[in-house]
C-alpha positions in Angstrom: 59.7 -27.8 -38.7 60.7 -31.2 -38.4 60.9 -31.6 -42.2 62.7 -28.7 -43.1 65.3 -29.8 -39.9 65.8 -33.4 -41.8 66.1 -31.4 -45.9 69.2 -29.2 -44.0 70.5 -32.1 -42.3 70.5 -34.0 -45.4 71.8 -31.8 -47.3 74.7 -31.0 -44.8 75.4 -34.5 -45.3 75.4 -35.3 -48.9 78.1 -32.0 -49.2 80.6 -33.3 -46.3 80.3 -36.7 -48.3 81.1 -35.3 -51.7 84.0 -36.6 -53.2 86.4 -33.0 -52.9 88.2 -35.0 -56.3 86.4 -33.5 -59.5 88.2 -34.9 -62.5 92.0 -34.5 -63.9 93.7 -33.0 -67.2 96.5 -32.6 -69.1 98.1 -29.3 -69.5 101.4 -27.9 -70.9 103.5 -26.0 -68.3 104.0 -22.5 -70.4 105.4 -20.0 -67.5 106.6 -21.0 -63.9 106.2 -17.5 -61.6 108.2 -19.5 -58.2 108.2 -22.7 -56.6 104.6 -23.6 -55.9 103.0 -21.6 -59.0 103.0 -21.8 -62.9 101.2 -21.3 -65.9 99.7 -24.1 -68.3 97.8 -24.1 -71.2 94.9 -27.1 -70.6 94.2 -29.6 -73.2 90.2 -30.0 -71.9 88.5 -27.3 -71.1 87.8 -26.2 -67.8 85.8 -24.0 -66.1 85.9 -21.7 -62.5 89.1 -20.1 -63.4 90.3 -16.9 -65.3 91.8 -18.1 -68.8 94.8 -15.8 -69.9 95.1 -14.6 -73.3 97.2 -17.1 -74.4 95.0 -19.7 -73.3 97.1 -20.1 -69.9 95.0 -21.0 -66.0 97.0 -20.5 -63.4 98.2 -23.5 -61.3 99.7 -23.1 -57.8 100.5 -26.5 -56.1 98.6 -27.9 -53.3 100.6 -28.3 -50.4 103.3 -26.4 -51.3 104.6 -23.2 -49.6 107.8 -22.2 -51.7 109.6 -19.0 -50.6 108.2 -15.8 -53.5 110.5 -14.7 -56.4 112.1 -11.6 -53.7 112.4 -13.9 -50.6 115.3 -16.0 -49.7 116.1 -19.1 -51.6 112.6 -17.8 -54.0 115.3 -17.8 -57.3 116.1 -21.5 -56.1 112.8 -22.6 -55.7 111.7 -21.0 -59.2 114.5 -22.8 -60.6 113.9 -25.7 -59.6 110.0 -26.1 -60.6 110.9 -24.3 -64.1 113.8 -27.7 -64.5 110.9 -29.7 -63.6 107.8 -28.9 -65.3 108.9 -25.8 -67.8 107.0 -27.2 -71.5 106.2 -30.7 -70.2 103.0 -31.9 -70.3 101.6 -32.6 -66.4 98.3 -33.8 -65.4 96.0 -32.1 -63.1 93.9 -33.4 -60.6 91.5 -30.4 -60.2 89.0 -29.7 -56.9 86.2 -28.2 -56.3 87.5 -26.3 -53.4 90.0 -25.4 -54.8 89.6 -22.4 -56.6 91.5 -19.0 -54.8 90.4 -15.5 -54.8 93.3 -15.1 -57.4 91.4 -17.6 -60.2 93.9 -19.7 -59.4 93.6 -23.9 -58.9 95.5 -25.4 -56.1 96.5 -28.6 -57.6 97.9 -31.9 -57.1 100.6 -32.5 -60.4 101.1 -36.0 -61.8 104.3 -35.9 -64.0 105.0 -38.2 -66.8 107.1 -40.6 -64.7 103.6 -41.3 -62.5 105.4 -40.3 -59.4 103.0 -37.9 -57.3 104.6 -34.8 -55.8 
């Protein structure tokens, strides 16, 4: 009993201790849907997600809680992402947690000019 107690507790620990950080990539912004979610097409390859049929994952950005397409100010917000990121290439920092029941990454974006939004 004692051993089994120490293999759980051990196990609890090495998980809380994981880094949540599991690697970065490039990606080509195809489609932005509103302010806090887009499609890219990946240069790696990556895994977890459903690809579209153009190659596309789709990317919503972590921390961010623009207003939808229909709300107030959700044109604006679209807008604004599309000026931002529409056919650049961004880089991803991709989690392991971070995977919704949509397929979708929540993501951290790095844009060309290294400044981290």
């Amino acid at each position: 009993m004692k051993r089994s107690l120490s293999k759980v507790l051990l196990i609890l620990i090495i998980i809380l201790f994981l880094p949540a950080y599991i690697y970065a990539i490039s990606c080509t912004v195809t489609e932005v849907i509103d302010g806090d979610t887009f499609y890219c097409i990946p240069k790696e390859k990556v895994t977890g997600v459903r690809i579209h049929k153009d190659g596309s994952i789709s990317v919503r950005l972590y921390g961010i809680d623009a207003p939808e397409k229909d709300q107030p100010y959700g044109i604006e917000a679209r807008n604004s992402l599309k000026d931002l990121v529409k056919e650049k290439t961004v880089r991803l920092d991709l989690c392991w947690f971070t995977i919704n029941c949509y397929s979708t990454y929540f993501s951290s974006i790095y844009w060309p000019t290294c400044r981290n939004y």
